[in-house]
C-alpha positions in Angstrom: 41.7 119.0 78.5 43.1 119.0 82.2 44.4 115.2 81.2 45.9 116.1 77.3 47.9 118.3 79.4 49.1 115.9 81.5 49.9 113.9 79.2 51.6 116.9 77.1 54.4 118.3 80.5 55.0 114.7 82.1 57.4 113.7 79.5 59.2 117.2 78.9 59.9 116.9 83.3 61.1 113.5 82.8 63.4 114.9 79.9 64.8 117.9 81.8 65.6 115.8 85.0 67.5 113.0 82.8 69.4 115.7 81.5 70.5 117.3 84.8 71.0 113.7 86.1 73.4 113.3 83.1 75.4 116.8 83.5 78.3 115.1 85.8 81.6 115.2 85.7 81.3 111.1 85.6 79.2 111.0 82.4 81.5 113.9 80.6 84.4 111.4 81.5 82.6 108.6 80.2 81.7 109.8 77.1 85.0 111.3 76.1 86.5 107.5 76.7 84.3 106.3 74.6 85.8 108.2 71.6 89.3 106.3 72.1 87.6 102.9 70.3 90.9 102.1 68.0 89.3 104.5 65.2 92.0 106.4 63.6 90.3 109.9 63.8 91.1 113.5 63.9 90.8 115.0 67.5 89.0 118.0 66.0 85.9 115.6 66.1 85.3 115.5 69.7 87.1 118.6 70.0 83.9 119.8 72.3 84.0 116.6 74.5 87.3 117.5 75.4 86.9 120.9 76.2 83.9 120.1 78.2 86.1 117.3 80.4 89.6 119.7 80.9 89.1 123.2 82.7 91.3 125.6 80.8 93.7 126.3 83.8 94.3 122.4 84.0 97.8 121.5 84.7 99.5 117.6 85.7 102.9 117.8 87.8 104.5 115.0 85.8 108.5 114.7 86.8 108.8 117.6 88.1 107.5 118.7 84.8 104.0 121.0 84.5 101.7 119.4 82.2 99.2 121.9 80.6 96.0 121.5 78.9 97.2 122.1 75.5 99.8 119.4 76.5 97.3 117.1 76.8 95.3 117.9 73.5 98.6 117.4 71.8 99.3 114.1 73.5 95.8 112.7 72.9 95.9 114.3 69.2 99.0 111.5 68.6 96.9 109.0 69.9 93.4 109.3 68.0 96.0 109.5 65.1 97.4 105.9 65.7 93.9 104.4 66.8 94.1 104.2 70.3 91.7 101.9 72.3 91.2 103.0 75.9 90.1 100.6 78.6 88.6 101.8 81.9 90.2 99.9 85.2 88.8 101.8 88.0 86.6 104.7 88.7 87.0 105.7 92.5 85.6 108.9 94.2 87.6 109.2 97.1 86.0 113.1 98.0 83.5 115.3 96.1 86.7 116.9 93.9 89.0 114.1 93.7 88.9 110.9 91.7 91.1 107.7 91.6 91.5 106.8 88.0 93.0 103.6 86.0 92.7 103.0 82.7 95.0 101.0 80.0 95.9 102.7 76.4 96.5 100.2 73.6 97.7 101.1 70.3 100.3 100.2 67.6 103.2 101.8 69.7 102.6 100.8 72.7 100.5 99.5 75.6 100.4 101.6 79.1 98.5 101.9 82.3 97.7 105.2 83.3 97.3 106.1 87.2 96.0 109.1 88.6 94.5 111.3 91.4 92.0 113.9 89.4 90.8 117.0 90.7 87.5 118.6 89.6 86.2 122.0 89.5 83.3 123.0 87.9 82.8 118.8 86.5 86.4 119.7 84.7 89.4 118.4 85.3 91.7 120.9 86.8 94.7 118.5 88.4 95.9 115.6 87.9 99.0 113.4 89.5 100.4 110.3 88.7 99.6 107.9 91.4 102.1 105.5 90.4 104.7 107.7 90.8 104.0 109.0 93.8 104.0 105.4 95.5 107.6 105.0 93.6 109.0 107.5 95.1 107.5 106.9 98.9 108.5 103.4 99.0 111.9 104.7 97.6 112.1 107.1 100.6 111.2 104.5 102.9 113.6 102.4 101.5 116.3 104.4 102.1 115.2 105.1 105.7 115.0 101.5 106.6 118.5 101.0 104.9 119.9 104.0 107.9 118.3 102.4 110.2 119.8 98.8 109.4 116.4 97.2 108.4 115.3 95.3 105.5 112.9 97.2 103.0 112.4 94.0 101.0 110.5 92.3 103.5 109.0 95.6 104.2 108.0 96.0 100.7 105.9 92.5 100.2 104.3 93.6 103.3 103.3 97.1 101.9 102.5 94.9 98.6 100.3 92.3 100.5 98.5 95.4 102.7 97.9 97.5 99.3 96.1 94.8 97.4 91.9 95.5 98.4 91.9 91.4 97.6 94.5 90.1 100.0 93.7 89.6 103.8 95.1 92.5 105.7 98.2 91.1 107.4 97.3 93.1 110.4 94.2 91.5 111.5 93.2 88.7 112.9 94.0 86.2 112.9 97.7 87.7 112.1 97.2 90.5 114.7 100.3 89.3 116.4 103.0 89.9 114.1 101.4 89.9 110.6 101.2 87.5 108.1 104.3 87.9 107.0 105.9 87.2 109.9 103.9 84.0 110.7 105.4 82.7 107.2 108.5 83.0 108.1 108.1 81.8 111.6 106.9 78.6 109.7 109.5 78.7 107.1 111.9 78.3 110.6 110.1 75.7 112.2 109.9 73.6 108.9 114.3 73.6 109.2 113.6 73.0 112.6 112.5 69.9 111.6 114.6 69.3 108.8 117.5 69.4 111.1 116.0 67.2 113.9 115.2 64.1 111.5 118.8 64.7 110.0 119.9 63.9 113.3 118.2 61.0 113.9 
């Protein structure tokens, strides 16, 4: 008896603790992607899925524009319309509420990349910002302070480009501790007219 009923609760704990392991805000994401698989479909299908990933109270500053939930549910409305495939990029907890996203639309009208910071509450979405934009408008702003000050932001730039990129070596460490990579390019790029100029003169 004692073993029939060990046999009977072992599967029901294992059950209930897949469950709770399965209640994140990660698989709620997940499994609302999943719906965007280029099937032309009426978001009143996974109507619940969406609900269960957006708090209510969710709102996206998007150029200086608020973006609300029923925004959103309007927006991806259009696309289930047209068939939209999503792809996911990147997944990236940075703290316990906030998640880098990347993921790429594709539909008849037109392929995009979408970038964002998420905040959760509650494993819902409550804000969003557009991470692409916000780098836009910092290396704008340092742009224009290098241009005050008399420097040159496109060098500047290719540095920030070359730093930002996970699979580049950082230009900052060694062996390129002493100026950066960049600069030991174009302290090459001299020497090679260096050279130039001395064999022209022989």
């Amino acid at each position: 008896m004692g073993l029939f009923r060990h046999h009977r609760t072992a599967p029901v704990e294992a059950t209930a603790a897949t469950a709770a392991n399965e209640d994140t805000f990660e698989t709620h994401f997940l499994r609302y992607l999943r719906t965007f698989d280029g099937t032309k479909r009426d978001l009143s299908e996974v109507e619940a899925l969406f609900n269960e990933l957006y708090d209510d109270d969710f709102y996206e500053n998007k150029n200086d524009t608020l973006v609300t939930k029923d925004q959103v549910k309007e927006a991806h409305t259009r696309l289930f319309e047209i068939g939209s495939k999503v792809t996911l990029m990147h997944f990236k907890q940075k703290r316990p509420d906030q998640i880098d996203i990347k993921y790429r639309i594709f539909n008849a009208e037109k392929n995009r990349t979408i970038h964002q910071l998420i905040i959760i509450k509650d494993k819902k979405i409550i804000r969003a910002e557009d991470l692409d934009k916000q780098e836009e408008r910092r290396e704008e702003k340092e742009i224009r302070e290098e241009m005050r000050m008399g420097g040159y932001p496109t060098t500047r730039r290719e540095e920030r480009m070359m730093y930002a990129d996970p699979y580049m070596m950082d230009p900052y460490a060694d062996p390129y501790r002493r100026g950066g990579l960049m600069h030991d390019v174009r302290r090459d790029e001299r020497m090679i007219r260096r050279d130039e100029r001395m064999c022209r003169r022989w």
